[in-house]
N, C-alpha and C positions, 0 to 999 in steps of 0.2 A: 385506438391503440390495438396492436394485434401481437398474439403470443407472449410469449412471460422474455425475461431475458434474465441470464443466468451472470449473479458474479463470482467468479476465481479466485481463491486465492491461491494464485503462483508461487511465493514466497513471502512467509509472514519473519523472517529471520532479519537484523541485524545485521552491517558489514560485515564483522568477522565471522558469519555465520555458526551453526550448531552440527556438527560438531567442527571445530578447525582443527588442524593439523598440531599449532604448536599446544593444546591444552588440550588436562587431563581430568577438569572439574567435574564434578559428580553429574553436570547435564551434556555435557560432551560423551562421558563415558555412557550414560542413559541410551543419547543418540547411537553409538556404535553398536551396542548390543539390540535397539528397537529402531532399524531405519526409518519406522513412519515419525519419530519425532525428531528428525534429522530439517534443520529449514536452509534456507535458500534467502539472498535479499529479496525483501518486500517490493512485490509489484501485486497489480489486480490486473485481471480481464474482465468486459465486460460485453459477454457472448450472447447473442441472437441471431437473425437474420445477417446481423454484424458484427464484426469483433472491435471492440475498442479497448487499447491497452493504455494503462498510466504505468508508466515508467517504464524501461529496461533494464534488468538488471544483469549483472554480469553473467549471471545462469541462465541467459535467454532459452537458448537453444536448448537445452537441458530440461526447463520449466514447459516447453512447448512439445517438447517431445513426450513427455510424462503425461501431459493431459490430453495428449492427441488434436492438438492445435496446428492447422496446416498455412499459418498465416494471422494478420490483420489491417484492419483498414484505415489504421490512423494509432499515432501514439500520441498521448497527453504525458505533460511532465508534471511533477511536484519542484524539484527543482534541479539542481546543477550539480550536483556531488556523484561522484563515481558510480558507487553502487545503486543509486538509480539511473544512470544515462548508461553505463558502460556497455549493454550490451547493444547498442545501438546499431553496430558495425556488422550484429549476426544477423540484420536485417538486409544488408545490401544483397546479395546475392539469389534472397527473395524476392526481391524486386528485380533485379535484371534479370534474372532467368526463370522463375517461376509465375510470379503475379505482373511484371514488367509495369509499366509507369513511374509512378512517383508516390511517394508517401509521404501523407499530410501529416506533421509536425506541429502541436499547439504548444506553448511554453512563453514561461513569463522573460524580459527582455534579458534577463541574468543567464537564463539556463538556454536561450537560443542564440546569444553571444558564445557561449560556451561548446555549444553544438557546432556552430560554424567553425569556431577557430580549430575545434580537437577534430572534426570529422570532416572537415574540408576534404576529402578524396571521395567522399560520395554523395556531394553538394549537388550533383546531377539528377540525383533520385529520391532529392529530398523537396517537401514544397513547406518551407518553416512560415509557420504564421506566429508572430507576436499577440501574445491576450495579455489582458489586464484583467487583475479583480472585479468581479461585481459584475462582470460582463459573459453571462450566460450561451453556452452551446450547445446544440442539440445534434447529435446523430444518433440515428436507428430510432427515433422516435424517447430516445432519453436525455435528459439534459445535464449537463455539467455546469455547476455552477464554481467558480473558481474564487478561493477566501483566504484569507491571508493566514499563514503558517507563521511561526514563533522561532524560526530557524536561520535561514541566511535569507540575506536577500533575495528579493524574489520569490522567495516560499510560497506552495499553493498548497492547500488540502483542497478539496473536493464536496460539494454539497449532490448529490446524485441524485436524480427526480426520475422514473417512472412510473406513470398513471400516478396512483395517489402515496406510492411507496417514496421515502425520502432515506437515501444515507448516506453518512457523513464520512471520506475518508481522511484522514489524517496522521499518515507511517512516520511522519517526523515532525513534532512540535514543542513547542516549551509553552507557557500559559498563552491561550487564546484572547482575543482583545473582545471587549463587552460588546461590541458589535456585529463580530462572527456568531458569538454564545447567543447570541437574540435571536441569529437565524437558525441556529441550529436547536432550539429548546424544543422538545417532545416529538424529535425525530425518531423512526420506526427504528433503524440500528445507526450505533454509533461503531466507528474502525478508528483504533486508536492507537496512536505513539505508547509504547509500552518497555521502552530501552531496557531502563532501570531496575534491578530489585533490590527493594534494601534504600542505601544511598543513592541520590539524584548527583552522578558525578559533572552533570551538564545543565543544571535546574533551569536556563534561561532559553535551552534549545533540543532539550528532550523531555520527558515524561515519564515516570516509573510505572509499575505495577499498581501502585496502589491510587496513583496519581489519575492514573488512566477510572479507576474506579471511582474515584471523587467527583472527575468530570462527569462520570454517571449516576452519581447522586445529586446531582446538579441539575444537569438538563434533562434525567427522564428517558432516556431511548425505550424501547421494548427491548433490545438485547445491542449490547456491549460486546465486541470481537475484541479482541487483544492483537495489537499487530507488532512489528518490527523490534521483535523481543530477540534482545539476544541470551538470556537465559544464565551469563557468565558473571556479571556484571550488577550491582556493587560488591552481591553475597547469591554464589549460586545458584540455581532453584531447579530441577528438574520438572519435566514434563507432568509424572504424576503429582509431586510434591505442588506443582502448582493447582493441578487440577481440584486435589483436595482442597486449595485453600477456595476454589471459586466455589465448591459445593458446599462450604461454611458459608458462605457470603449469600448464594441463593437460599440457606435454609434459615439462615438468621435475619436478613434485610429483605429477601424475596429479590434482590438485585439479578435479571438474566443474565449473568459476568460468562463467556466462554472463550475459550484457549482455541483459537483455528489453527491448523497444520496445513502445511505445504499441501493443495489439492482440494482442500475444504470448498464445496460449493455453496453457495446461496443464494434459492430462487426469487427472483423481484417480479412482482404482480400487479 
């Protein structure tokens, strides 16, 4: 194994993102007054010698430019819905003019049927490979282990293995099947579906806040990341008002619970 390699968080936001245009809720208004708690849809990088992206989100270009990302050598999906494939497209022109070849595509048969049909105009510069669960990839010397999500068809979270560091992503899930949970138990961090606050307006295919925290009273991580929050949604929450409640959770339970923002790094060793 050589060098650490760094994970991104590009966007830890929800489709409607923080703040949207049409709302004026107490974490929208939060965002507008503090841009660093302003988020972006959920994606990860996973930067070393190599760049490996899961997802594209509609803020591609935006989320790439901010972190001083000149590029990637492959994107992995979670699955088929907009605000993770959509920025797809701000890809082609890095590949014809910039990096030229072809970009390696992994995705479960849902979301690379999906790919094909919506982005057929730049099928030339794409090489889509079909994975299945359970069926492990490794680039830059880290592996991706692909596990079934609680969401639409096709759904993948991510089991992430370098050297002896293990983490689990999972931006969009509803409860995890006793099999996933087996492999994931007393993994070093958990990244987690975290839609909800309040009420689970989607119990079968999201996760709340507090939801997301049971799953780590459960299996144990060393620290809990909060992802794909959109902050609006059952009963608003802002940035600090969250943050307060994770500093109740680590003072009373010792649970490592933390709120990432858009840019938030995390070194894996």
């Amino acid at each position: 194994m050589s060098g650490t390699r760094e994970l991104i968080f590009l966007g830890t936001g929800a489709s409607c993102g923080v703040p949207t245009f049409y709302c004026g809720c107490d974490a929208c208004e939060e965002a507008r007054r503090h841009p660093e708690y302003a988020r972006s849809c959920s994606s990860i990088a996973i930067a070393g010698r190599e760049t490996t992206l899961i997802d594209t989100s509609p803020e591609l270009r935006l989320q790439f430019v901010r972190e001083r990302l000149d590029g990637t050598d492959r994107v992995l999906y979670t699955h088929e819905h907009f605000d993770h494939v959509g920025g797809l497209p701000q890809l082609e022109y890095y590949k014809r003019i910039a990096a030229r070849g072809v970009l390696p595509v992994y995705a479960g048969d849902e979301c690379a049927t999906y790919v094909e049909h919506h982005f057929d105009f730049m099928l030339d510069v794409l090489d889509i490979n079909r994975i299945k669960p359970f069926e492990p990839l490794v680039f830059d010397e880290v592996e991706y282990l692909p596990l079934p999500a609680a969401h639409c068809p096709g759904a993948f979270g991510y089991l992430i293995s370098f050297g002896t560091m293990k983490v689990a992503y999972f931006p969009d899930t509803g409860p995890l099947s006793d099999e996933v949970l087996s492999l994931l138990a007393g993994i070093d961090i958990l990244i987690m579906d975290s839609t909800f606050n309040g009420c689970n307006w989607m119990p079968e295919v999201h996760t709340t806040i507090d939801g997301a925290i049971n799953a780590a009273r459960m299996l144990h991580p060393k620290v809990l990341y909060l992802t794909h929050l959109s902050m609006h949604f059952d009963e608003p929450i802002t940035a600090t008002q969250l943050q307060e409640r994770l500093d109740g959770v680590r003072k009373t339970e010792g649970l490592d619970v933390r709120m990432p923002v858009d840019g938030t790094r995390i070194v894996l060793s």
